[in-house]
C-alpha positions in Angstrom: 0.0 0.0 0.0 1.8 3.6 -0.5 0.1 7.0 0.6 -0.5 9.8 -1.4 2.1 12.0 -0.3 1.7 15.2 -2.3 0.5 17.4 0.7 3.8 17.0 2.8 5.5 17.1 0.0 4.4 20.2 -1.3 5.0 21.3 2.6 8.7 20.6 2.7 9.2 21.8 -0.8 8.5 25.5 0.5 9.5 25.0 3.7 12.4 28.1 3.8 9.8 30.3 2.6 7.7 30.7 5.8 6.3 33.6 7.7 5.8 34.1 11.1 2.3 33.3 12.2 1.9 34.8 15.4 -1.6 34.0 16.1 -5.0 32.6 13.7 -6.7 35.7 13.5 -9.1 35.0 11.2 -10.9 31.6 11.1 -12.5 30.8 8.0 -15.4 28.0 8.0 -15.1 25.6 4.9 -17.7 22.7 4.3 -17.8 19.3 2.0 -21.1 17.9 1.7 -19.6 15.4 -0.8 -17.4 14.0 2.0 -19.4 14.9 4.5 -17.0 17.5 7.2 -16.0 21.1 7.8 -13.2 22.7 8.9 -12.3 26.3 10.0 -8.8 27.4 8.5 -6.6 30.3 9.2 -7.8 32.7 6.2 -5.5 35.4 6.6 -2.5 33.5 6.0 -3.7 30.4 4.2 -5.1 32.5 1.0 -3.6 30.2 -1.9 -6.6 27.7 -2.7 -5.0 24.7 -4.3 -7.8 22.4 -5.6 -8.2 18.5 -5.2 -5.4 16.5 -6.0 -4.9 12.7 -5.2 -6.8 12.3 -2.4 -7.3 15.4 -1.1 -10.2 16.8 -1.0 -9.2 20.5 0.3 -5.5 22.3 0.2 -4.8 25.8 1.1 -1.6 27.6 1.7 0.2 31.0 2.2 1.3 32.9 -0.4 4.8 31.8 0.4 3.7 28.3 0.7 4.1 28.1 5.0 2.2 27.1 6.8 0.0 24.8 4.5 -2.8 22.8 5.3 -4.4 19.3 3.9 -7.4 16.9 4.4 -7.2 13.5 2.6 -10.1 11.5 2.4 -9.4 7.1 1.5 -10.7 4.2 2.5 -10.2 3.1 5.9 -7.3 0.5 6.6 -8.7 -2.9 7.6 -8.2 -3.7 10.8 -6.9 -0.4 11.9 -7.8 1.0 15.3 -8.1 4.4 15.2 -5.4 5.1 17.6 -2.8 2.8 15.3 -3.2 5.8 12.9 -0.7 7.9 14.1 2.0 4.9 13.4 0.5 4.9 9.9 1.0 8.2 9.1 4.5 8.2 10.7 6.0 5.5 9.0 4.6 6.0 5.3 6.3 9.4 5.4 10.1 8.3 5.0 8.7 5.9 2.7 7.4 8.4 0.3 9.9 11.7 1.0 13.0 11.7 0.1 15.7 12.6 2.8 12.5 12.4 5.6 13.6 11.7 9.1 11.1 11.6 11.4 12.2 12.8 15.3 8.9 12.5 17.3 5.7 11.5 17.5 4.3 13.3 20.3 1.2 14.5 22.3 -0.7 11.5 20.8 -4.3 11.2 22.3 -7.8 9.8 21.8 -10.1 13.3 21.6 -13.1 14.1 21.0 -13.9 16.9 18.2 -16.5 19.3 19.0 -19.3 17.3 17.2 -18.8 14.8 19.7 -17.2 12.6 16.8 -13.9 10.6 18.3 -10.4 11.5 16.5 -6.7 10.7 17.0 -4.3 13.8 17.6 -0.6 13.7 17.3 2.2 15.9 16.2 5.1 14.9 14.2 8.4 16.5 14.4 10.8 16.1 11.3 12.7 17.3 9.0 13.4 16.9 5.4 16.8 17.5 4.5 17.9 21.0 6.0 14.2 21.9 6.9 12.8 20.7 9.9 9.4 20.9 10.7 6.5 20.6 12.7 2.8 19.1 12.3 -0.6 18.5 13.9 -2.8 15.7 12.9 -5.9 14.4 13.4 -7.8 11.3 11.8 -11.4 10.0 12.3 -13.6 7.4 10.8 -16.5 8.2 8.9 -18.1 5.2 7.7 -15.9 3.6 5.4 -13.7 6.2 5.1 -10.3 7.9 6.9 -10.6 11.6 7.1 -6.6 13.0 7.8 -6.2 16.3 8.3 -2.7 17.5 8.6 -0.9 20.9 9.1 2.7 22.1 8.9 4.9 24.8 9.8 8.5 25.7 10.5 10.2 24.5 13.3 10.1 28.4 14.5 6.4 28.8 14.4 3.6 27.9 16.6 2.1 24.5 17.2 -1.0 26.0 18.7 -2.2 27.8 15.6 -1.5 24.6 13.6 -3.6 22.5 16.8 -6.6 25.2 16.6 -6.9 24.3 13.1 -6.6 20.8 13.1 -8.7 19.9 16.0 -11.7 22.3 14.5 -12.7 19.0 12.3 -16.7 18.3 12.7 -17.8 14.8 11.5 -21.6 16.0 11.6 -22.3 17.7 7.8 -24.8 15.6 6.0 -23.2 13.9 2.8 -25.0 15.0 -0.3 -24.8 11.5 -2.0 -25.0 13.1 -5.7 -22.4 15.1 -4.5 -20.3 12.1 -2.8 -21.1 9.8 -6.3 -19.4 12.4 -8.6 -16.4 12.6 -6.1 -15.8 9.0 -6.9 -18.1 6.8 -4.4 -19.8 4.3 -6.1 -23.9 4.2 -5.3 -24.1 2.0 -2.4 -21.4 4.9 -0.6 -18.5 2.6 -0.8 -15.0 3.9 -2.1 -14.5 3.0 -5.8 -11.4 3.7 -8.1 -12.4 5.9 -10.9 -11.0 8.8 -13.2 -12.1 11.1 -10.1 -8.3 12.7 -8.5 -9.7 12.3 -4.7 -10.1 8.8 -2.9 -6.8 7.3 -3.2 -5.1 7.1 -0.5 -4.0 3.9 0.7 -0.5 3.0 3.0 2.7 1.3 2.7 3.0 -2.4 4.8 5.9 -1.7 7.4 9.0 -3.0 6.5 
């Protein structure tokens, strides 16, 4: 299994480029009836809107390209628990970044998001060859599917705006299911592959 990767990628890629984000001062609410979740984003900085690509189903980022911010949305991993997706996350990154090094996974815990929905946060600290970085993640189960939402910054910048953002995931939009079939679900809601970009994301076996 490999995961799409082109998020953190795109993350590390602009990682010198950063400005200092002293504090979210402007949350901006985004919904996805197709998917079925909405998020609330920092809007002041995160102003570049950069469509659906692979599985991802939202991507904004500054102008610079720091901090950046990314929700995938893929099948759920048989046999998974939900706290097991940190470890997931975590180990497919080296697999799929060149010069990746992962330092920490840290302030893991089971929450719950304000929908009452349950999620798995975590941070990762890293760096990719001279940049090193930090993230917050959370992941929940809807249904069949694995909703990851990830943000990234410089090492220099704060975790707490990147937290605030991450952990503002509600579970609770109802899925428009004309939308959800034209974003690649086939009709009984399941995950199918077609020429859609989003709903691939899938991860690699540990070694």
């Amino acid at each position: 299994m490999c995961i799409d990767s082109f998020f953190i990628l795109y993350v590390c890629s602009n990682a010198g480029q950063a400005e200092k984000l002293v504090s979210v001062s402007k949350l901006e609410n985004y919904e996805d009836k197709a998917i079925g979740f909405s998020i609330d984003y920092d809007a002041d900085k995160l102003t570049r809107e950069m469509g659906d690509f692979g599985s991802f189903v939202f991507r904004r980022a500054s102008a610079e390209g720091m901090p950046s911010l990314g929700i995938t949305a893929g099948p759920y991993p048989s046999g998974t628990t939900l706290k097991d997706t940190a470890g997931l996350v975590s180990s497919a990154l080296p697999k799929m970044i060149p010069d990746c090094l992962i330092h920490n996974v840290i302030n893991q815990q089971l929450i719950e998001l304000k929908d009452g929905s349950k999620a798995n946060y975590f941070e990762i600290i890293m760096n990719v060859g001279e940049s090193e970085l930090i993230s917050a993640f959370v992941t929940a189960q809807k249904n069949d599917r694995l909703i990851v939402l990830g943000a990234a910054d410089n090492q220099d910048e704060s975790m707490e705006n990147l937290m605030t953002m991450v952990k503002s995931l509600r579970l609770d939009v109802k899925v428009d299911e004309a939308a959800m079939m034209a974003r690649g679900f086939g009709k009984d809601g399941k995950f199918v592959r077609t020429n859609s970009p989003a709903f691939t994301l899938n991860y690699p076996n540990p070694d």
